[in-house]
C-alpha positions as CSV (number, residue, x, y, z in Angstrom):
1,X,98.3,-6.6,-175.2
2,X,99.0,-3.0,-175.3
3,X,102.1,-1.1,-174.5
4,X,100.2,0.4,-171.4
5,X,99.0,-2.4,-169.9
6,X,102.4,-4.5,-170.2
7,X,103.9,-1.6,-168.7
8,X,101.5,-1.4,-165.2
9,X,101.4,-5.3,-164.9
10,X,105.7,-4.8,-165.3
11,X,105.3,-2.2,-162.5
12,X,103.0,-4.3,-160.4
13,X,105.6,-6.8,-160.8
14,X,108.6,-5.0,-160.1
15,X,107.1,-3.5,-156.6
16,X,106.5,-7.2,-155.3
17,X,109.7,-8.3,-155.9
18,X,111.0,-5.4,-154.5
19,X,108.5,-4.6,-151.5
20,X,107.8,-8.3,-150.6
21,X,104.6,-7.3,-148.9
22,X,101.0,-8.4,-148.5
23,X,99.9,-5.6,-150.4
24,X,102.1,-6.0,-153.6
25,X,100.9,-9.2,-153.3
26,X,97.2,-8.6,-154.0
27,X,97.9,-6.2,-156.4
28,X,99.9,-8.7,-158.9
29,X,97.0,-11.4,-158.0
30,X,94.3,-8.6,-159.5
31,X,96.2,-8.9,-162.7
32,X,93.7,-11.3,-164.3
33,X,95.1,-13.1,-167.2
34,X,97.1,-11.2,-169.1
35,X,99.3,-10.9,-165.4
36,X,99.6,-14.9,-165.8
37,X,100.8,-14.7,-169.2
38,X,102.9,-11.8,-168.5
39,X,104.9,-13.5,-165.3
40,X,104.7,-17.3,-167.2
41,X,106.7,-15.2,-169.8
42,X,108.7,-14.1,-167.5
43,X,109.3,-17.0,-165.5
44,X,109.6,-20.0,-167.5
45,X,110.4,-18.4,-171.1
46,X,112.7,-16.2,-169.7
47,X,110.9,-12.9,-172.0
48,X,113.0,-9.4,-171.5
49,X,111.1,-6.9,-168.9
50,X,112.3,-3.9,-167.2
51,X,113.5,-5.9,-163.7
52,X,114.3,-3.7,-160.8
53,X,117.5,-4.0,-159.3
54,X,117.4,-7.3,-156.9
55,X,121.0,-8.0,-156.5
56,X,121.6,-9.7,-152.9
57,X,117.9,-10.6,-152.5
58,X,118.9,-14.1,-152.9
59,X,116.5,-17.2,-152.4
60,X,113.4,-14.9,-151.3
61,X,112.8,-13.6,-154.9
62,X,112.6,-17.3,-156.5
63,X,109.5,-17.5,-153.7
64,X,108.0,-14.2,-154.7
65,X,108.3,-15.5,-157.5
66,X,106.8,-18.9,-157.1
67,X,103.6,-16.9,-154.7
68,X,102.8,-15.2,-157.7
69,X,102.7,-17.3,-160.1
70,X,100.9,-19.0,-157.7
71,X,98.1,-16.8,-156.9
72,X,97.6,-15.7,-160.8
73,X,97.3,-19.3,-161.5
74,X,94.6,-20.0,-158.8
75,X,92.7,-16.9,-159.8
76,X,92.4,-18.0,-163.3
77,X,92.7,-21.8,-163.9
78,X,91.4,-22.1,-167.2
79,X,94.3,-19.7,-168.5
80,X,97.1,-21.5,-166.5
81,X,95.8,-24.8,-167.3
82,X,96.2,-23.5,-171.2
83,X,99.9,-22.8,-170.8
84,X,100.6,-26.0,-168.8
85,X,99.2,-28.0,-171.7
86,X,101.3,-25.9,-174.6
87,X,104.5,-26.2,-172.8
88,X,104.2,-30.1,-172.9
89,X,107.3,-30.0,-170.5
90,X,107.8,-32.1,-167.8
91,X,105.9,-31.2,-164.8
92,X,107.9,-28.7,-162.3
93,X,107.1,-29.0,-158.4
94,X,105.7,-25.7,-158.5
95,X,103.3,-26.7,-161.3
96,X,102.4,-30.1,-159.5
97,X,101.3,-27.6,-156.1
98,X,99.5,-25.3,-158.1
99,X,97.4,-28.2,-160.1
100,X,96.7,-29.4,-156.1
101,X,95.0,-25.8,-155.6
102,X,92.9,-25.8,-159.0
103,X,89.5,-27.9,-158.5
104,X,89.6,-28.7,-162.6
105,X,88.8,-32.3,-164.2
106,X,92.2,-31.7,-166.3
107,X,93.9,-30.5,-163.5
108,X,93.2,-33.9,-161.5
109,X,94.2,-36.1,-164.5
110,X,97.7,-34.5,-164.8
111,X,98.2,-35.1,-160.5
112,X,97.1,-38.6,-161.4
113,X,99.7,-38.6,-164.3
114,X,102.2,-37.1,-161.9
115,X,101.8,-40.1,-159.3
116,X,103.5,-41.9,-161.9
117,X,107.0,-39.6,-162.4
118,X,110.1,-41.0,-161.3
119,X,110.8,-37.9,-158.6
120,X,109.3,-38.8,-155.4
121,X,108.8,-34.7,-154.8
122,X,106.6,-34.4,-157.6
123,X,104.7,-37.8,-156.7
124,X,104.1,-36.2,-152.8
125,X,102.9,-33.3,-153.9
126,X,100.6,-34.9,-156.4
127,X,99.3,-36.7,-153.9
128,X,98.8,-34.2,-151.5
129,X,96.5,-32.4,-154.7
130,X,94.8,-35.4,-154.7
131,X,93.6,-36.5,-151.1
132,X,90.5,-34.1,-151.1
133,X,89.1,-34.8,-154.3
134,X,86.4,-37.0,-155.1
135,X,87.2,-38.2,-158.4
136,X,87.5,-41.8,-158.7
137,X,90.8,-41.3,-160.6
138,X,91.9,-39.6,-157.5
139,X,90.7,-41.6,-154.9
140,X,92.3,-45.1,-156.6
141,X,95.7,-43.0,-157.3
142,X,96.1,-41.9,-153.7
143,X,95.0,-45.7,-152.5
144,X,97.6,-46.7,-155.2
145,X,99.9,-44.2,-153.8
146,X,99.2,-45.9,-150.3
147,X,99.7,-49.0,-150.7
148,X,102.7,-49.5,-153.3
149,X,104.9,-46.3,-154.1
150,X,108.8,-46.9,-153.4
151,X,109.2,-43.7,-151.3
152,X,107.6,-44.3,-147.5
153,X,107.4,-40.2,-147.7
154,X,104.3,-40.6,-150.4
155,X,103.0,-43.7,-149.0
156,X,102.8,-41.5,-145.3
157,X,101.2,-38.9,-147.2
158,X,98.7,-40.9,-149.0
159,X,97.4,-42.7,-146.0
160,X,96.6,-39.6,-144.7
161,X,94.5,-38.9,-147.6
162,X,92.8,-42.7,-147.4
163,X,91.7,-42.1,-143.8
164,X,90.3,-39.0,-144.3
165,X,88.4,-41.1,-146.7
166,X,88.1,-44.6,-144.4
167,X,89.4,-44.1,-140.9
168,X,89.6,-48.0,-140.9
169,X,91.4,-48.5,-143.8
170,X,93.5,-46.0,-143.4
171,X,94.1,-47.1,-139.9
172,X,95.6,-50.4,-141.0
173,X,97.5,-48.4,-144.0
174,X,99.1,-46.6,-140.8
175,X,99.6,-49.9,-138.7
176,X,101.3,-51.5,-142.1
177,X,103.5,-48.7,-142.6
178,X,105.4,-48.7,-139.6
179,X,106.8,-52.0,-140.6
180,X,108.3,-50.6,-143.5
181,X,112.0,-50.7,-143.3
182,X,113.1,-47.1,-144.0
183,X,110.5,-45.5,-141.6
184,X,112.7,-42.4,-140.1
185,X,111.9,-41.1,-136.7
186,X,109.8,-38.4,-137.9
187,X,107.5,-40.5,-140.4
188,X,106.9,-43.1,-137.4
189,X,106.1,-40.1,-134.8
190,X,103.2,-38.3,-137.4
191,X,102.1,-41.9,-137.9
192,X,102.0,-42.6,-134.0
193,X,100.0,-39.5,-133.6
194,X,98.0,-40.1,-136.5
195,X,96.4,-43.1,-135.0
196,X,95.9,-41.6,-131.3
197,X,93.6,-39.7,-133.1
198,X,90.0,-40.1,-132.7
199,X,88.2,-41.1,-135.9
């Protein structure tokens, strides 16, 4: 990459984490490629850039951050799927969300793979990448995920995901769960109004 074009996607950079706007926004999501390579760098390797001066922002820039990684990732799956395989790291959360926006074959096998970790975050949010996809890897992982994972969190969410699939069978997921003995308050209300609602 030349000096130049390092340099603008830098700027574009530097103004979102700095302005925090809409705007800045789309302008680092335009980037194309080398803006995902640039911020992966950045973010996960940890590469020297020019950083504006952010002291006090706090919390907020990790989800600058985190949105544009995001939306360069969406925008080009084939490149962010390429640095997710060479890292051969352990799946972050933020990775597992943003393989639930890509519609990719080897974007669905690593979700399925992630129903499987030990951290019943990156399981939810596996799942939730999951529910909408056809693929019969999907659809038996989220059943799976149903019907058997330790954390009633997952198994909430993936009953969603089964009735939006087979409103009966997901109905009796629902009627099954709240049995389960570590249903909170909250789980049991989204449940409750998940079966008032007409299928």
């Amino acid at each position: 990459m030349v000096v130049a074009a390092l340099e603008a996607i830098d700027e574009a950079i530097a103004v979102c984490l700095v302005q925090r706007s809409r705007a800045a926004l789309a302008t680092v999501a335009a980037l194309g490629a080398d803006g995902l390579r640039r911020i992966h760098d950045i973010y996960y390797r940890g590469v020297p850039w020019a950083a504006p001066d952010l002291r006090g922002a706090g919390r907020e820039i990790v989800d600058v951050w985190s949105r544009m990684l995001f939306e360069l990732a969406v925008a080009n799956p084939e490149t962010y799927l390429e640095q997710v395989a060479a890292r051969r790291l352990k799946l972050t959360t933020l990775e597992v969300v943003i393989l639930g926006a890509i519609d990719d074959p080897s974007a669905t096998a690593l979700l399925v793979r992630c129903c499987r970790e030990r951290d019943w975050l990156i399981r939810l949010h596996a799942v939730e990448g999951l529910v909408r996809r056809d693929d019969p890897a999907a659809v038996a992982a989220v059943e799976a995920a149903a019907k058997t994972d330790c954390s009633v969190v997952v198994r909430v969410a993936a009953a969603k995901g089964v009735a939006r699939r087979d409103p009966p069978r997901g109905r009796a997921l629902y009627l099954r769960l709240l049995d389960h003995p570590h249903l909170t308050p909250l789980l049991k209300q989204e449940i409750e109004h998940e079966l008032e609602q007409p299928r």
